[in-house]
MOPAC internal coordinates of N, CA, C and O (Angstrom, degrees):
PM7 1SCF
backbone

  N    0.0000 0     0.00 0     0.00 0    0    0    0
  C    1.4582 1     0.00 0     0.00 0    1    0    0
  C    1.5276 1   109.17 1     0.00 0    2    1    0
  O    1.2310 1   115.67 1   -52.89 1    3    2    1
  N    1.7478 1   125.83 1   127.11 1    3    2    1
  C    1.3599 1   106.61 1   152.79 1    5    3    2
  C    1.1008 1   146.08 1   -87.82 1    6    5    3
  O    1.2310 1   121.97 1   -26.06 1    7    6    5
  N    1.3880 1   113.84 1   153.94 1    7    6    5
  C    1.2388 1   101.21 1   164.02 1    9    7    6
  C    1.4339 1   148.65 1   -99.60 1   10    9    7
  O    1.2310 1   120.97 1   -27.08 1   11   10    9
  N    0.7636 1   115.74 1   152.92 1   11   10    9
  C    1.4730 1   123.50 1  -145.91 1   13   11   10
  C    1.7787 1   104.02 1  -102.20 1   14   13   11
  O    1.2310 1   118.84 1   -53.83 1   15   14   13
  N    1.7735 1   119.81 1   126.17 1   15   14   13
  C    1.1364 1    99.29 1   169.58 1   17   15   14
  C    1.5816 1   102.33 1   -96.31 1   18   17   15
  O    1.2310 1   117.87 1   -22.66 1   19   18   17
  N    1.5202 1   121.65 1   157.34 1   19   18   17
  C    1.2051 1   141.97 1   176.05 1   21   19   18
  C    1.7622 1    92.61 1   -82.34 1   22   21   19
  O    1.2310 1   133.38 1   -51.74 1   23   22   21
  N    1.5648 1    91.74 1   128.26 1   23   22   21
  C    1.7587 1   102.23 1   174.43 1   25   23   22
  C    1.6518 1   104.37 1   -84.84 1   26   25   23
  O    1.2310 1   132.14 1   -18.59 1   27   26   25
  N    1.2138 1    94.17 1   161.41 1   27   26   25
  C    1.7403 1   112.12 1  -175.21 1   29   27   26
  C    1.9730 1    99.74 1  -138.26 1   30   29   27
  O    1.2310 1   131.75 1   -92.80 1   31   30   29
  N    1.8114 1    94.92 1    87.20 1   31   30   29
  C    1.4119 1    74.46 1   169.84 1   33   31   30
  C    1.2673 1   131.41 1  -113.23 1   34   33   31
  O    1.2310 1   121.62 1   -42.24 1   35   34   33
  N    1.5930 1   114.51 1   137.76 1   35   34   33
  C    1.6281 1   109.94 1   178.53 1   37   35   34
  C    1.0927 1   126.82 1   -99.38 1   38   37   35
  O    1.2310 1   126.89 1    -0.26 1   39   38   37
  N    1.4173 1   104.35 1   179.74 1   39   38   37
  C    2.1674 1   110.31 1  -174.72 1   41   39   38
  C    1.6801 1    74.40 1   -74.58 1   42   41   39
  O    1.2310 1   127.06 1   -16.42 1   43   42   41
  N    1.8976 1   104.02 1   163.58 1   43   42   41
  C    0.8667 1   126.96 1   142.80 1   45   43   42
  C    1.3997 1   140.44 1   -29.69 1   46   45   43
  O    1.2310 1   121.75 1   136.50 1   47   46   45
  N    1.6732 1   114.25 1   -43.50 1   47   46   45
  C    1.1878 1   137.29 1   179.65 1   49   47   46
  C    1.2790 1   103.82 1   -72.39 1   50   49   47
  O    1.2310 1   111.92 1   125.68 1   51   50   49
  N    1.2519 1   132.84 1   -54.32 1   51   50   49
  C    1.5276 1   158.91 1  -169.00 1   53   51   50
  C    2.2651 1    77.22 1   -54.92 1   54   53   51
  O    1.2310 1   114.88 1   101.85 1   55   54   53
  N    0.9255 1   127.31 1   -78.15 1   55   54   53
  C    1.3645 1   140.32 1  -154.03 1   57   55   54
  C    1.7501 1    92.26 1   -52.02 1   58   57   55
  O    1.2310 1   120.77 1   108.07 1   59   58   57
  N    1.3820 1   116.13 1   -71.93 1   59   58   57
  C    1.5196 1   109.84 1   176.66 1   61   59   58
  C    0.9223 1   117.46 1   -16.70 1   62   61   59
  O    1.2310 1   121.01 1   121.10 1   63   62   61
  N    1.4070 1   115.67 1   -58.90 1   63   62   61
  C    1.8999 1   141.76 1  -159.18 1   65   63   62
  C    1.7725 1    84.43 1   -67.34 1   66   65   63
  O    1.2310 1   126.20 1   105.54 1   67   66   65
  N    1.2701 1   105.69 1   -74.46 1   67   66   65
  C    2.0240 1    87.26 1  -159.73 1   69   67   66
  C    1.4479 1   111.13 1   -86.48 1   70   69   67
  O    1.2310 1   122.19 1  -161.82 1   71   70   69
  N    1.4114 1   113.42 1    18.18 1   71   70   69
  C    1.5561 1    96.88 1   171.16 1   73   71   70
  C    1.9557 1    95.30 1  -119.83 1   74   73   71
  O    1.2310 1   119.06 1   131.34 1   75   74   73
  N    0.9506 1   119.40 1   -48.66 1   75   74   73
  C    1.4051 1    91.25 1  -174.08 1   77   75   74
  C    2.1367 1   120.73 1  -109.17 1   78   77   75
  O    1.2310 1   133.79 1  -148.73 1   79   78   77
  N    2.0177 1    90.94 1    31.27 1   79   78   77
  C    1.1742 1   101.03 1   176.92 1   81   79   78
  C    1.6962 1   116.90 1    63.81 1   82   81   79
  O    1.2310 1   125.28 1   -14.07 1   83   82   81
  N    1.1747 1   107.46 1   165.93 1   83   82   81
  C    1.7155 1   136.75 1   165.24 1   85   83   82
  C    1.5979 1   117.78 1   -26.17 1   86   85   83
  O    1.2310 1   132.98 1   130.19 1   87   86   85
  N    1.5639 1    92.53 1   -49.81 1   87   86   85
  C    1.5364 1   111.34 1  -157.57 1   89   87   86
  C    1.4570 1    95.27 1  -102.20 1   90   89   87
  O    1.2310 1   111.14 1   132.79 1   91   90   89
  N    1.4879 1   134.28 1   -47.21 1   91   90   89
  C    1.1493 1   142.94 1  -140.68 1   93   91   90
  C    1.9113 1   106.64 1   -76.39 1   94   93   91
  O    1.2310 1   123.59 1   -13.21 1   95   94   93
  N    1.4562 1   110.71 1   166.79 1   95   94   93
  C    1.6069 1   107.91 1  -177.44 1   97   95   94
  C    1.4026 1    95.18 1  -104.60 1   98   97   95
  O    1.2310 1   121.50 1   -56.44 1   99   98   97
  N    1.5336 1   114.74 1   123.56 1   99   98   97
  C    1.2871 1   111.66 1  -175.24 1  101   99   98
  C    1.6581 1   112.04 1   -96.19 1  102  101   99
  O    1.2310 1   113.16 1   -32.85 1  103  102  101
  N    0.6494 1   130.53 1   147.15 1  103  102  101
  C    1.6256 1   116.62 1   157.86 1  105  103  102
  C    1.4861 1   126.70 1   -38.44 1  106  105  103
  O    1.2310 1   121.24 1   -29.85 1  107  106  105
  N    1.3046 1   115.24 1   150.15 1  107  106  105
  C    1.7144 1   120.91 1  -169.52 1  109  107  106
  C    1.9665 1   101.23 1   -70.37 1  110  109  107
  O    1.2310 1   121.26 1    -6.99 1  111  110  109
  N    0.8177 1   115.20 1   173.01 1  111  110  109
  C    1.4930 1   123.40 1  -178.49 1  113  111  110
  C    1.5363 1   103.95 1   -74.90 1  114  113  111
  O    1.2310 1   116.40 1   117.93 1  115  114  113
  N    1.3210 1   124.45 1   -62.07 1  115  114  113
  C    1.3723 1   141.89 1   166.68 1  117  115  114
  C    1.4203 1   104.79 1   -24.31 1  118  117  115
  O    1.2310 1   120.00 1   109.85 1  119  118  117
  N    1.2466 1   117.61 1   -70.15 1  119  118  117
  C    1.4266 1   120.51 1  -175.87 1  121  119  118
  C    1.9352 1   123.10 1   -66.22 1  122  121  119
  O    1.2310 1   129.94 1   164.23 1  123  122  121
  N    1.1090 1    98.44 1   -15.77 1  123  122  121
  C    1.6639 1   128.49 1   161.64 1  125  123  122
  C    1.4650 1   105.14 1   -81.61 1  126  125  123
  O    1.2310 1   114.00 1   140.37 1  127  126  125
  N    0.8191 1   128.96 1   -39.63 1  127  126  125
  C    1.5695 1   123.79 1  -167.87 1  129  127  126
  C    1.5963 1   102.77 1   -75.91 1  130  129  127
  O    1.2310 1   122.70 1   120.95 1  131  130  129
  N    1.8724 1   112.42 1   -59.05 1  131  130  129
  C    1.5101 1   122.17 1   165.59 1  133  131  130
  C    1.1505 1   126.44 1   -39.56 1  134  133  131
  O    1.2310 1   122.25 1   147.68 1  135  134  133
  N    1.8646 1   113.30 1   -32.32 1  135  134  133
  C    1.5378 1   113.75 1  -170.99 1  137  135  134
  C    1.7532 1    95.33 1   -76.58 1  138  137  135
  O    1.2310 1   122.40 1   135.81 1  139  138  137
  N    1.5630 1   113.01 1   -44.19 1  139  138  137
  C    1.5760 1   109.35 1   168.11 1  141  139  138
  C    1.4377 1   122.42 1   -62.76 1  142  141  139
  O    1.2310 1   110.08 1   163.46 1  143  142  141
  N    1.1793 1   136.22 1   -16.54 1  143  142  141
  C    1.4928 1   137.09 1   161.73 1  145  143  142
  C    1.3523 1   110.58 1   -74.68 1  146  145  143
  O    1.2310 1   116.14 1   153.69 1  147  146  145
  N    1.3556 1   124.93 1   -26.31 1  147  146  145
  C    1.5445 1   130.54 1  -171.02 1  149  147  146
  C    1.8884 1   113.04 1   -88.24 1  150  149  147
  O    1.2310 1   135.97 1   164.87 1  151  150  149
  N    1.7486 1    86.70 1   -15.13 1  151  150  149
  C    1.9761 1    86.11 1  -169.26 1  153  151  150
  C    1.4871 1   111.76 1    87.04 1  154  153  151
  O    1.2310 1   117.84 1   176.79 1  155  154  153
  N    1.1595 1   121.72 1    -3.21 1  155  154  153
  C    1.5896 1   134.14 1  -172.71 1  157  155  154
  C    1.6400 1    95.15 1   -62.29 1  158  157  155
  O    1.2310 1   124.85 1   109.46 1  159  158  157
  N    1.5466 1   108.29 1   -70.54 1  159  158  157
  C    1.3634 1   146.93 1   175.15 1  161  159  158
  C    1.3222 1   120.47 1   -74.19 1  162  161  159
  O    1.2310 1   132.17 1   -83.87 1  163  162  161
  N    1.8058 1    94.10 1    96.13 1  163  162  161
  C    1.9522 1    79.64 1   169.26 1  165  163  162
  C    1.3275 1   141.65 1   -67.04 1  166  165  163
  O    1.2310 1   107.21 1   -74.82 1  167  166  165
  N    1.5028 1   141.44 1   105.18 1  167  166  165
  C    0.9486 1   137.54 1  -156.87 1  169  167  166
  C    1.5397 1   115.70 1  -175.08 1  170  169  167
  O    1.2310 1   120.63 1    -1.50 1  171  170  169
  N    1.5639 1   116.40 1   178.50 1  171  170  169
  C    1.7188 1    90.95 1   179.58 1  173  171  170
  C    1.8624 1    94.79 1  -150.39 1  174  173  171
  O    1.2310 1   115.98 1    -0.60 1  175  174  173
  N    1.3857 1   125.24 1   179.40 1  175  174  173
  C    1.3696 1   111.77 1   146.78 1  177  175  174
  C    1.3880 1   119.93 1  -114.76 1  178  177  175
  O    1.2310 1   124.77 1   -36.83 1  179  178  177
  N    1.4971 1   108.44 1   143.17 1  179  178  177
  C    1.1668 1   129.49 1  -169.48 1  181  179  178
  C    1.8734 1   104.70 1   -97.03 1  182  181  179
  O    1.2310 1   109.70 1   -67.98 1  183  182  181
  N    1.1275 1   136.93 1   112.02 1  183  182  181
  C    1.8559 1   129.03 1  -171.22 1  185  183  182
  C    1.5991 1    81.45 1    44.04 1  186  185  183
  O    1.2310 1   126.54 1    45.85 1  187  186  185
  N    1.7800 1   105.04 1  -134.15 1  187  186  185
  C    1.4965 1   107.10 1  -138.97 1  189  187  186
  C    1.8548 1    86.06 1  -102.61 1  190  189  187
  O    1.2310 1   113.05 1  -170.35 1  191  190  189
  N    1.1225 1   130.73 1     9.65 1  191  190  189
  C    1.2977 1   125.43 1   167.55 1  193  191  190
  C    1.2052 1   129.21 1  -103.50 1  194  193  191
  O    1.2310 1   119.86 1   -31.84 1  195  194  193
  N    1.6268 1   117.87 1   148.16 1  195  194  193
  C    1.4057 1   123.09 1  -172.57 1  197  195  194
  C    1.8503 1   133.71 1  -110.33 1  198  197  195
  O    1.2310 1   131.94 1   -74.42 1  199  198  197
  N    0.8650 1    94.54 1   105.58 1  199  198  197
  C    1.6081 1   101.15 1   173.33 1  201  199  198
  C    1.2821 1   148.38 1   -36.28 1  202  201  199
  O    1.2310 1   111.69 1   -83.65 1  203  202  201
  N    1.0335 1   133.26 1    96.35 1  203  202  201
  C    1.6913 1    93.68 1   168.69 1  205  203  202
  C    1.6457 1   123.76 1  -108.61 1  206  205  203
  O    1.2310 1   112.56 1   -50.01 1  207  206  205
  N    1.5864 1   131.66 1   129.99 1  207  206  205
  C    1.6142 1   116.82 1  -171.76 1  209  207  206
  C    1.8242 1   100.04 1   -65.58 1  210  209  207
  O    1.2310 1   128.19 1   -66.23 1  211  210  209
  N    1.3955 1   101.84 1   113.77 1  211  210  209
  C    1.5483 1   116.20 1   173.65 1  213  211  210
  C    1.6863 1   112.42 1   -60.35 1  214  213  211
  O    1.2310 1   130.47 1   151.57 1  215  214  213
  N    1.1803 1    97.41 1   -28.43 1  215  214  213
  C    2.1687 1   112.62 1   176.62 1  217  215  214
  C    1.3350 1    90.93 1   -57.58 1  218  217  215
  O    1.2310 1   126.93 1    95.21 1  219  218  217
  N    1.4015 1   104.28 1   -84.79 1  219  218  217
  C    1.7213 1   118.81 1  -153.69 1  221  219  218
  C    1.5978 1    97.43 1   -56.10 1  222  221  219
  O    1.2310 1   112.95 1   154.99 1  223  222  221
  N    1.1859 1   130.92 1   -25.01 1  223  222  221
  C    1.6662 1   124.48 1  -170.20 1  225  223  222
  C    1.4430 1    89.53 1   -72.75 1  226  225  223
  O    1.2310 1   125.27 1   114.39 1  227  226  225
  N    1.3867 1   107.48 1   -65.61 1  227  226  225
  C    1.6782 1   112.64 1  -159.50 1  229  227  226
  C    1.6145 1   103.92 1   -34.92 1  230  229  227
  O    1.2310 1   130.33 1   119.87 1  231  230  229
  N    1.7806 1    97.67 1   -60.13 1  231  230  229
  C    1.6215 1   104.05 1   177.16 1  233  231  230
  C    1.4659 1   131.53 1   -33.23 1  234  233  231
  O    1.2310 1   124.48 1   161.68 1  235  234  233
  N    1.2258 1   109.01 1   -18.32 1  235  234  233
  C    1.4858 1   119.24 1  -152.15 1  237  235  234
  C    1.8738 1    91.81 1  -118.43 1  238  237  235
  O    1.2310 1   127.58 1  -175.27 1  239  238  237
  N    1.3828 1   103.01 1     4.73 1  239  238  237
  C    1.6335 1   105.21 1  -163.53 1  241  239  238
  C    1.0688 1   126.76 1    41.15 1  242  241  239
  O    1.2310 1   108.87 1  -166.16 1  243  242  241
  N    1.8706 1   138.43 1    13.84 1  243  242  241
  C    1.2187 1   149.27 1   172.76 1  245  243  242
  C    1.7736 1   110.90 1    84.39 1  246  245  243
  O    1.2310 1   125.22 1  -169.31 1  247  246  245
  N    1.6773 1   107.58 1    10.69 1  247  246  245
  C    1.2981 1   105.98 1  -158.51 1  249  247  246
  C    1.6999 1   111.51 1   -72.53 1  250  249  247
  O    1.2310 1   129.01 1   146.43 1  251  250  249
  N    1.6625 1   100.23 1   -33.57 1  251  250  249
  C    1.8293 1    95.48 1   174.09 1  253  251  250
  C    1.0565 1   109.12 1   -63.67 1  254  253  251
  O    1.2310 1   110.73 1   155.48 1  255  254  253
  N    1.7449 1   135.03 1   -24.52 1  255  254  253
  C    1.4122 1   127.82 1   172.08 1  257  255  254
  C    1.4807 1   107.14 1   -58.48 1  258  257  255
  O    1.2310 1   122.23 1    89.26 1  259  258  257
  N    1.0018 1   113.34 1   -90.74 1  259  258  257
  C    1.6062 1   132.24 1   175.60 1  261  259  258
  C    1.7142 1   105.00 1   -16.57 1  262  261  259
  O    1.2310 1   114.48 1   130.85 1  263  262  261
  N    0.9639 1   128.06 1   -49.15 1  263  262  261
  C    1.9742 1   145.08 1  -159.74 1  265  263  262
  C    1.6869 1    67.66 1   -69.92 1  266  265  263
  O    1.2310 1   112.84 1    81.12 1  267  266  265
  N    1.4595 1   131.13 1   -98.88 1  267  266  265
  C    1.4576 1   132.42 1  -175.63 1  269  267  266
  C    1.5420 1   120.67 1   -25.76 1  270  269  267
  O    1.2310 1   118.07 1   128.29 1  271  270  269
  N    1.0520 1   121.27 1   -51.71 1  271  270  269
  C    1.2779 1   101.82 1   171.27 1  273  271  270
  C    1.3186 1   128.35 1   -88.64 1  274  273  271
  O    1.2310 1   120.31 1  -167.73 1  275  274  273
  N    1.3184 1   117.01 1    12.27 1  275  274  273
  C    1.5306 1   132.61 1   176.36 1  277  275  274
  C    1.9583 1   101.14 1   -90.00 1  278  277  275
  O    1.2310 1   129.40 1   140.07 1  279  278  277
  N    0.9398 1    99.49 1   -39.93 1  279  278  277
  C    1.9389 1   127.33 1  -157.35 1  281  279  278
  C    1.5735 1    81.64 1   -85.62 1  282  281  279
  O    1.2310 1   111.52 1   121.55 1  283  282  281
  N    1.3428 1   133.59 1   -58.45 1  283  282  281
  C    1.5292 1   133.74 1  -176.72 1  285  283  282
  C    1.8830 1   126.76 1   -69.68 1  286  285  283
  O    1.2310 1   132.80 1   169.02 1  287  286  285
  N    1.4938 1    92.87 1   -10.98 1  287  286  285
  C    1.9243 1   107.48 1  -174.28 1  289  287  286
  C    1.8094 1    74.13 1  -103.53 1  290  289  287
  O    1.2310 1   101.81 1   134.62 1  291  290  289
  N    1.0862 1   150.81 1   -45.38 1  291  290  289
  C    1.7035 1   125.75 1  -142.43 1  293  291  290
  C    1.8493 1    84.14 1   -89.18 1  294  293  291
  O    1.2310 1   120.10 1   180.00 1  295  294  293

């Protein structure tokens, strides 16, 4: 049998906050929204708001995020 993880999805804003903290420069929403239109970013939109699955990110340790915005600042 598998198992199944239960998704946890948050606002965008919600994602800034626990991935690059209080202090930290998060990425713009826009560019969050594209990484979820691109498949980069797991996540979806729901009406006119956007998601991201907090499971599948965590899983992924945020590293295809991070690789992009590392690859996009050089």
């Amino acid at each position: 049998m598998k198992h199944l993880m239960k998704r946890e999805l948050i606002k965008i804003r919600e994602l800034q906050r626990r991935h690059w903290g209080e202090n930290g420069t998060p990425e713009c929403p826009q560019a969050i929204r594209n990484h979820i239109r691109n498949g980069v970013v797991p996540g979806e939109q729901i009406g006119k708001l956007w998601y991201v699955d907090w499971t599948a990110f965590n899983r992924s340790d945020g590293n295809d995020l991070a690789a992009m915005v590392l690859n996009g600042a050089t």
